[in-house]
C-alpha positions as a printed Julia matrix, in Angstrom:
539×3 Matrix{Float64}:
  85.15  139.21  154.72
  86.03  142.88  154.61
  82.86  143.74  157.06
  84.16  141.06  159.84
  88.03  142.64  159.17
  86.89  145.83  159.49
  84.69  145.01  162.82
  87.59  143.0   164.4
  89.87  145.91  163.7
  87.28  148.25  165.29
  86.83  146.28  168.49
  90.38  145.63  169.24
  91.07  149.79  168.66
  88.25  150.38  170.92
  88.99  147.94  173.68
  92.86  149.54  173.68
  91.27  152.97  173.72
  88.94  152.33  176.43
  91.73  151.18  178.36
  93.68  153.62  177.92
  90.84  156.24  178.43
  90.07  154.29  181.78
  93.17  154.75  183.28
  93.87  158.28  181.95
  91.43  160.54  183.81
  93.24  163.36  182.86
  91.43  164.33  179.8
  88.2   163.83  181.41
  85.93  162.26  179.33
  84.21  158.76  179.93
  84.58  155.09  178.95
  80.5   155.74  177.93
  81.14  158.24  175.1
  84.11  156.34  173.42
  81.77  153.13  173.26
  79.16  155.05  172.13
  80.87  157.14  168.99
  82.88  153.93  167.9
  79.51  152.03  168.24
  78.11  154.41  165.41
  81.56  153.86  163.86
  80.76  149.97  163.12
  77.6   150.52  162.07
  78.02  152.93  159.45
  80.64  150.56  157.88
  78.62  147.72  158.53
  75.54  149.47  156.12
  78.52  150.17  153.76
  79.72  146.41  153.71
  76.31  145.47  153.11
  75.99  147.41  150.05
  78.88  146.96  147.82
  77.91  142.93  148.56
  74.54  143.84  146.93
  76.09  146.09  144.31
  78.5   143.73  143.27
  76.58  141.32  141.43
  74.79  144.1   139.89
  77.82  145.53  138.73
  79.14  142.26  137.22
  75.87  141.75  135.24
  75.89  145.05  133.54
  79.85  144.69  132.65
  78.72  141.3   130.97
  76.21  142.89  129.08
  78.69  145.36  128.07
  80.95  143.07  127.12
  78.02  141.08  124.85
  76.41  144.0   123.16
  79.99  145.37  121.56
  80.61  141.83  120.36
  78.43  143.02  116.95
  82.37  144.77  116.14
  84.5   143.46  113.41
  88.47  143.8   114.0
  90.48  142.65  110.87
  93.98  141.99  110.76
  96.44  144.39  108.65
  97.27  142.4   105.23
 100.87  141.24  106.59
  99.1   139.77  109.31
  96.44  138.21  107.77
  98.95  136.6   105.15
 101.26  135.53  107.54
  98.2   133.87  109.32
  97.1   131.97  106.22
 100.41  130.77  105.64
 101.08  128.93  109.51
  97.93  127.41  108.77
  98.29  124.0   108.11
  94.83  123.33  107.5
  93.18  125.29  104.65
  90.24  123.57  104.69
  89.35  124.64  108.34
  86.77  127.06  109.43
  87.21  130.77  109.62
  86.32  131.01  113.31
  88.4   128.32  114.55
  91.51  129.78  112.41
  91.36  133.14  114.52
  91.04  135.3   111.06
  88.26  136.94  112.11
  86.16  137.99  115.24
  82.83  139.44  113.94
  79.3   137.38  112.68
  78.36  137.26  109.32
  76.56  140.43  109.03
  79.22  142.41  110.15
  81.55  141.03  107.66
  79.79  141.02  104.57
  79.03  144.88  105.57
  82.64  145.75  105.43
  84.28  145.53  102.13
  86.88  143.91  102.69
  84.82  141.07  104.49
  83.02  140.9   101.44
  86.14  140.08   99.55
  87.64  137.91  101.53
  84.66  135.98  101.88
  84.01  135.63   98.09
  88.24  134.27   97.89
  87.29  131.79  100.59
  84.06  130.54   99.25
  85.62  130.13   95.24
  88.96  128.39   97.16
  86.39  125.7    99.09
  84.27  125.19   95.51
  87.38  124.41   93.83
  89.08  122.33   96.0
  85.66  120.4    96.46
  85.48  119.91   92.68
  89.05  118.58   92.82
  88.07  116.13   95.01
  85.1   114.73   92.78
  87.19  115.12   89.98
  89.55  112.48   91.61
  86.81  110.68   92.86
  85.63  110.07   89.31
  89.24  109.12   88.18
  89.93  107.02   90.67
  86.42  105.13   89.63
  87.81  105.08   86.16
  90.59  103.26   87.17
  88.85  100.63   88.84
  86.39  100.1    86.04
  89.24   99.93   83.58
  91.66   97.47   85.71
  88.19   95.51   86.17
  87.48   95.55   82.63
  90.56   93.94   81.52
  90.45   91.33   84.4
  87.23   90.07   83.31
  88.49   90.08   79.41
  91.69   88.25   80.54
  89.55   85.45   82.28
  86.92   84.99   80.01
  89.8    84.96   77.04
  91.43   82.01   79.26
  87.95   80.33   79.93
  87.18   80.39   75.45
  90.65   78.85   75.06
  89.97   76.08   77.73
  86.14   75.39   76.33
  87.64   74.98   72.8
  90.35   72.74   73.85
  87.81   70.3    76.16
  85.5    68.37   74.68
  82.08   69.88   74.63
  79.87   70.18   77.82
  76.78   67.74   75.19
  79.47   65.8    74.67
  80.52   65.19   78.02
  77.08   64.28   79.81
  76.7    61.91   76.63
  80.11   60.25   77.18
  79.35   60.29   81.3
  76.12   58.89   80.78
  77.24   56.11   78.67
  79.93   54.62   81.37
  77.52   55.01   84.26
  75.58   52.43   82.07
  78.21   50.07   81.42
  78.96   49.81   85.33
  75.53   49.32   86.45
  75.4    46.15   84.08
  75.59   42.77   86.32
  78.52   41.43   84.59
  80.56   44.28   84.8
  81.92   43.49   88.28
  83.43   39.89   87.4
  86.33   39.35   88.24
  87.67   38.61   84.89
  86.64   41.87   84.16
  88.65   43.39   86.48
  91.28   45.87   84.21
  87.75   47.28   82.41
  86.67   47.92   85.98
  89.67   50.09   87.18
  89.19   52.03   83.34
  85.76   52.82   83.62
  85.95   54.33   87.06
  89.08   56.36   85.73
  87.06   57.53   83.54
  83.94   58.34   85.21
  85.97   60.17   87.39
  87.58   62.17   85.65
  84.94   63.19   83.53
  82.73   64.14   86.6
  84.83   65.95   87.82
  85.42   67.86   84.74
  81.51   68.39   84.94
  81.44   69.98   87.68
  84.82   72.12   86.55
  82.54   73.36   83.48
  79.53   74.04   85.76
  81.32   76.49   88.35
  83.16   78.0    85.4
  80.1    78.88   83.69
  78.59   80.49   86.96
  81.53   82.59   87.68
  81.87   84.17   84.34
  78.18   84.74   84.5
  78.57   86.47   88.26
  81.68   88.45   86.54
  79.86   89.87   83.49
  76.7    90.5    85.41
  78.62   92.78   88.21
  80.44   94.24   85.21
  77.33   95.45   83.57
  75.65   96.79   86.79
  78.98   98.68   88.0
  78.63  100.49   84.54
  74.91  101.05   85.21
  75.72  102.31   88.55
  78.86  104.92   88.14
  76.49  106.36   84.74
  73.89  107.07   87.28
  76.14  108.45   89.65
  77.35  110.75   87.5
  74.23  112.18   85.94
  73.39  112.33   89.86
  74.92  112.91   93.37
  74.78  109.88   95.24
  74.53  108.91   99.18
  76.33  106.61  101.08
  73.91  104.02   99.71
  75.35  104.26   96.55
  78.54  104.53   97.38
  78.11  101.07   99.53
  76.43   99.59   96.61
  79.47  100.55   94.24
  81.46   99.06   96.52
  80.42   95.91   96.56
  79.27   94.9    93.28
  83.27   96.37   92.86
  84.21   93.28   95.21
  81.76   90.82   93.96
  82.92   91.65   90.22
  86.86   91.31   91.26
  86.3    88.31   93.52
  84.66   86.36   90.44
  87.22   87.32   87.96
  89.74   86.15   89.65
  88.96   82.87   90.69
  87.74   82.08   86.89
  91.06   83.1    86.03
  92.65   80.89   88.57
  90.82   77.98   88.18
  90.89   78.48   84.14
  95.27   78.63   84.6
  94.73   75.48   86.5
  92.62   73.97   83.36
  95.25   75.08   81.28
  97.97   73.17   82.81
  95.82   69.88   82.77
  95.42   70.61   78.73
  99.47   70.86   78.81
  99.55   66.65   80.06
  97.23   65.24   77.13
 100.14   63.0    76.02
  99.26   59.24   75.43
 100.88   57.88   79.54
 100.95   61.42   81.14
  97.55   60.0    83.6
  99.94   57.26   84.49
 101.88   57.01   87.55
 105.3    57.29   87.36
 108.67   56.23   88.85
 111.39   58.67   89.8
 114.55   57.9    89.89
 117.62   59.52   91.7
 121.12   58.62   91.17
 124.58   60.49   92.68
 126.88   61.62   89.8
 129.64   63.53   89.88
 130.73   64.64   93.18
 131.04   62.14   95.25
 130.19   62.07   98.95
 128.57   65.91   98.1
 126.76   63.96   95.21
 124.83   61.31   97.83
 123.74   64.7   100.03
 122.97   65.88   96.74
 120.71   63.09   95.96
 119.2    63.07   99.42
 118.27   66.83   99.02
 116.16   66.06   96.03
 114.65   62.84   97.28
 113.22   65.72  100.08
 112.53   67.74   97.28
 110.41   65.44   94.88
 108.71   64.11   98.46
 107.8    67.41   99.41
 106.53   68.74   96.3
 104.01   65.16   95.39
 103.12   65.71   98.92
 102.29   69.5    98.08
 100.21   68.71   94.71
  98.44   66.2    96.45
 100.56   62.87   95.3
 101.41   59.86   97.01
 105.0    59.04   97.38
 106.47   55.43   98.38
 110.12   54.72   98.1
 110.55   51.51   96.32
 114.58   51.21   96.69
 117.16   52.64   98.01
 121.05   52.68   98.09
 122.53   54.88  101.33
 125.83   56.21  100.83
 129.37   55.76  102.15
 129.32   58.74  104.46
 125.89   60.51  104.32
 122.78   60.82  101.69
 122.23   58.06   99.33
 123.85   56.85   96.31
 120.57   56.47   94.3
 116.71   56.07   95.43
 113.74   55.26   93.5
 110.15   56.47   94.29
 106.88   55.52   92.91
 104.79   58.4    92.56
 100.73   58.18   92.35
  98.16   60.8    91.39
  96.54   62.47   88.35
  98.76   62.96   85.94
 102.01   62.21   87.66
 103.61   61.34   85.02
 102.76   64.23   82.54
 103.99   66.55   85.37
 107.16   64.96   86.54
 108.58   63.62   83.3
 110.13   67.21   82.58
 112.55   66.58   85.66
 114.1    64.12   83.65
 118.05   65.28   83.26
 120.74   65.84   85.14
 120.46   68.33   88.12
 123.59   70.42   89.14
 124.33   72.06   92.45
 126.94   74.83   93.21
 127.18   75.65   96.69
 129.94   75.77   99.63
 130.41   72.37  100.36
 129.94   71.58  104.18
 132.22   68.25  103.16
 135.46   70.33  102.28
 137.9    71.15  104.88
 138.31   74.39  102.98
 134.63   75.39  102.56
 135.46   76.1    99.58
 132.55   76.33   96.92
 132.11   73.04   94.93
 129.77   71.77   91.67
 127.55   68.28   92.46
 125.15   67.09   89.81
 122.95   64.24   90.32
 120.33   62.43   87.48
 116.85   62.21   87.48
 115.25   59.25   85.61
 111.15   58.91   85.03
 109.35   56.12   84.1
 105.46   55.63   83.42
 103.97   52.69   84.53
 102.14   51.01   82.17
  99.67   48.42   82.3
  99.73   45.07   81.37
  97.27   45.9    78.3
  99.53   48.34   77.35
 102.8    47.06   76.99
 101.77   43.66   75.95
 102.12   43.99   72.53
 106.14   44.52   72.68
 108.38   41.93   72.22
 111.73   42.28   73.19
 114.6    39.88   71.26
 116.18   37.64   74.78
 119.58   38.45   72.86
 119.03   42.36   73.78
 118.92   41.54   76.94
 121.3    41.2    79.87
 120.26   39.84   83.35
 122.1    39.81   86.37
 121.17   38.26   89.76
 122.23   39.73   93.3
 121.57   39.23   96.99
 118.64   42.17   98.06
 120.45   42.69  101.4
 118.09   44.56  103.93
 115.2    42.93  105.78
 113.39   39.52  104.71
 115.95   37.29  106.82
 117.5    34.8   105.32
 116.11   34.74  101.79
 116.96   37.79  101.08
 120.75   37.83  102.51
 121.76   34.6   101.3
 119.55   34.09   97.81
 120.43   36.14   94.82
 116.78   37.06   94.53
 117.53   40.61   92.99
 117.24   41.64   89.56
 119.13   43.8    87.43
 117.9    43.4    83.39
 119.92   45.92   80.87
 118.56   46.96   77.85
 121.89   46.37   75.46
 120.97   48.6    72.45
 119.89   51.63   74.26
 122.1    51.22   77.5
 119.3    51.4    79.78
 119.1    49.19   82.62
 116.53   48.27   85.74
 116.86   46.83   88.61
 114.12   45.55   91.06
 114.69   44.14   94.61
 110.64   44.8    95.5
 109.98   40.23   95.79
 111.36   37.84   97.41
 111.79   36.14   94.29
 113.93   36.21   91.65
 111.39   34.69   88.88
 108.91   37.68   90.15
 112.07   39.88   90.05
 112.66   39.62   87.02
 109.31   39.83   85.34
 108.72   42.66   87.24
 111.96   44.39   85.4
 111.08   43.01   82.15
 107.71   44.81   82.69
 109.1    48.04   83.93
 111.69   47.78   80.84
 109.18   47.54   78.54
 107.22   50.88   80.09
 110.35   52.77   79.81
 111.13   52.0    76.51
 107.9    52.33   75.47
 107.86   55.96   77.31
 111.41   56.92   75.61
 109.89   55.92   71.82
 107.08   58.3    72.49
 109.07   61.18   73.62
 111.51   61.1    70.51
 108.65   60.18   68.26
 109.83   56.79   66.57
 107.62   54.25   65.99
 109.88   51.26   67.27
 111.32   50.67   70.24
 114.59   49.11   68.56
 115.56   52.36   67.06
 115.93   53.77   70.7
 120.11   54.79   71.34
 121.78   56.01   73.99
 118.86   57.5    76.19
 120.7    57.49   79.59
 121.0    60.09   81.89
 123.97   61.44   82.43
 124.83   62.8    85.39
 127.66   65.2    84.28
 128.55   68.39   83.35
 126.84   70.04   80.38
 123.85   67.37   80.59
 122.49   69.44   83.45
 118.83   70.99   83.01
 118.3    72.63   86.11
 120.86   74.98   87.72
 120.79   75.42   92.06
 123.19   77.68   92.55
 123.88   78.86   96.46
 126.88   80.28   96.32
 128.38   83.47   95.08
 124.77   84.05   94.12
 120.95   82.45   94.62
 119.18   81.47   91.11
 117.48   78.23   90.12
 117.47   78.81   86.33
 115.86   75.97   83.92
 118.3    75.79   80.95
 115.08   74.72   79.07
 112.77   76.89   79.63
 114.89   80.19   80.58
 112.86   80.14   83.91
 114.57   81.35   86.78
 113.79   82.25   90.33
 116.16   83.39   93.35
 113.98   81.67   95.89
 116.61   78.59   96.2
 114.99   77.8    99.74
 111.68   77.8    98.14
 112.05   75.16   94.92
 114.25   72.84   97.16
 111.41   72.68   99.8
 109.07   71.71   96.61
 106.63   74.13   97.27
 104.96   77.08   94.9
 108.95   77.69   93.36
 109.13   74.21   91.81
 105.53   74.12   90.55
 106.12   77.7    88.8
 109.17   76.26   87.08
 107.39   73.1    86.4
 104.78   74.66   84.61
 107.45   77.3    82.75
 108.42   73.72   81.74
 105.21   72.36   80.12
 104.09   75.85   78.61
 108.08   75.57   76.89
 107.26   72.32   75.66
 103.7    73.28   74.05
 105.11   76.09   72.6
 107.92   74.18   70.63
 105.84   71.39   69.7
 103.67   73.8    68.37
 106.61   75.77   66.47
 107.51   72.33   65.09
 104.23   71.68   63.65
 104.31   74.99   61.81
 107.54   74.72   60.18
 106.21   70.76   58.64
């Protein structure tokens, strides 16, 4: 660039000079000899050009080789510096080079004496805070075995205290084996055998499937103990040893195999438990539930309506059939009582604890006011009993009281113009059934006197008296300090069992009859085991 500046420069002063030479011919000298001495002009900084381009490169090589060979030299900072370097670092961990501490190699630090010692403070500050870090690596394992430890203790605890309240596992296939060869016997299917027929499948049932329980129990705990063991195994060796990622991966997972087993034995051993909390003589039986509005008024039939969504909700949830049997709608909204039959395992033995009086304190949508109002509805439940079972009680005619009512609702005219409806009362004890189910009133009415004879039969076992004519005054009453369940919305959320102390603030949660009611159902049945087994101590 400079060589074709420098030659365009040249031939534009030598074209003006040769002009003006030209037409000046004063001076006397000739266009010939200015070409000729700017001619050797160009070329002489044309060979100049030529060579800085060649020396150039040359040069820059030789400054880079400079620049390499004095890299060998070690600057350190002053010890302000330095310190005030150490402390903007946010990383101590990092590496010296990329910090900017230092600019020398390795040799020329540990030749300088202070290199030397601030190499050996660097090295002893990464050795510590590496043993730190296995130091908390090895607590943190601790931790994990421990919390492990007592999971598998607390489940295998559980599972003892299940195996010694079930009948043994011997015992079981003997009992199983035994049933399976009444019901492959030709007469067994007759159909005057017919009640035997629906026992011995109950039976089989449930004692297969109580096989199977004890089978999957056994192999869990089994899984549990045998991860236990070779998590042990593993963290000893690890210690006396520095493991790889292997081991580390290995830990790992007999960690999650060892955690996963524990806890569903311990689930499925808390689900046992409950089942060993309904051993009562009718708690497999089905069971009728029984809503009626108290106190309250129209806020008591959306009262009642609330827990008939409830109860649905939750049989529904625990896998139980609900049908609604009757049902009396109320003035404005809601009803003024409903009756369900509920049917599953053990629907009884885990609904009869709702029997009581249920009481509601929220702002009432009813009052012109809003202003915050008490509602308390009662909850009745009845096994039902077989035939077999009830036949043996007799029940004086004089005791009881039967009235006869039209059924109303569909059926046409036999139902809205024949008193085919039943109500049968119970005069000793007060307690009364009804039964609109037929459409007539002779099968009304044994039907109540059968459903009578369940719930009396029920209400003897529960207070433990071996006749059903000492039973008194066993109604529900609907009323204010009968209540044992509290709902309160309003100024505050609890649902508190007056039984059992239990108490949750998830209102939304128990009156949608999910996981809330079952966790105060089964505060409920642990209560009651608890005091019947306080009771048996003090006899």
């Amino acid at each position: 660039y400079n060589t074709i500046k420098i030659a365009d420069c040249t031939y534009r002063h030598l074209s003006s000079t040769f002009i003006s030479q030209t037409n000046s011919k004063a001076r006397g000298r000739s266009s010939e000899n200015i070409i000729d001495r700017y001619h050797f002009f160009i070329m002489t900084r044309l060979a100049m050009s030529a060579t800085m381009l060649l020396l150039v490169p040359l040069m820059a090589a030789m400054s880079m080789a400079i620049s390499l060979g004095s890299f060998g030299r070690t600057t350190f900072p002053t010890k302000i510096h330095h310190q005030k370097r150490i402390a903007n670092t946010s990383d101590g961990n990092m590496p010296l080079s990329s910090r900017g501490l230092i600019t020398a190699d390795a040799g020329s630090m540990i030749r300088s004496r202070r290199g030397r010692r601030y190499l050996h403070t660097r090295v002893c500050t990464e050795l510590h805070a590496t043993k730190q870090g296995q130091d908390q690596e090895r607590i943190v394992a601790a931790t994990d075995l421990t919390s492990l430890r007592k999971l598998v203790a607390q489940a295998s605890e559980l599972h003892d205290k299940n195996l010694a309240s079930s009948i043994s596992f011997d015992q079981l296939q003997s009992r199983l084996s035994d049933l399976e060869r009444e019901s492959s016997e030709p007469e067994f299917w007759d159909a005057s055998n017919s009640n035997r027929n629906e026992a011995v499948n109950r039976e089989i049932s449930r004692y297969s499937k109580l096989k199977s329980e004890m089978e999957q129990w056994k192999k869990l705990r089994c899984d549990a103990e045998g991860s236990l063991e070779l998590l042990e195994e593993l963290l000893s060796a690890e210690n006396e040893s520095s493991g790889g990622s292997e081991d580390e991966e290995m830990l790992s997972l007999t960690a999650e195999e060892c955690e996963t087993c524990s806890t569903q034995l311990l689930e499925l051993s808390q689900k046992h438990e409950l089942t060993t909390l309904l051993s009562g003589p009718y708690d497999a039986s089905n069971c009728r539930l029984i809503l009626t509005a108290g106190a309250g008024g129209t806020e008591a039939c959306d009262w009642v309506s609330m827990l008939y969504r409830m109860y649905g909700r939750h049989a529904s949830y625990t896998d139980m059939k609900v049908t609604t049997i009757d049902e009396s709608q109320g003035d404005v909204v809601g009803y003024k009582s409903v009756e369900l039959l509920v049917e599953g395992t053990n629907a009884y033995g885990w609904f009869k604890g709702e029997k009581g009086a249920h009481r509601l304190v929220r702002l009432s949508p009813f009052n012109a006011n809003n202003k915050r109002q008490t509602t308390f509805a009662g909850v009745d439940v009845v096994p039902v009993l077989e035939d077999e079972e009830i036949k043996e009680i007799e029940i004086p005619e004089k005791e009881l009281e039967v009235t006869t009512m039209r059924s109303g609702g569909k059926g046409g005219q036999n139902v809205n113009k024949v008193e085919t409806a039943v109500r049968m009362k119970h005069l000793p004890s007060g307690i009364s059934v009804k039964c609109t189910q037929e459409r007539s009133q002779s099968m009304n009415k044994q039907l109540a006197l059968r459903r009578l004879k369940a719930q009396l039969l029920a209400i003897a076992q529960e207070q433990k008296i071996q006749s059903i004519n000492a039973i008194r005054g066993d109604m529900v009453e609907a009323s204010w300090g009968a209540q044992i369940r509290n709902y309160v919305m309003q100024p505050y959320r609890l649902v508190k069992d007056t039984r059992s102390g239990h108490e949750t603030a998830d209102v939304e949660g128990v009156l949608d009859g999910g996981k809330a009611l079952e966790e105060s159902i089964e505060a409920w049945l642990r209560w009651k085991r608890e005091d019947e087994e306080a009771e048996t101590e003090n006899m």
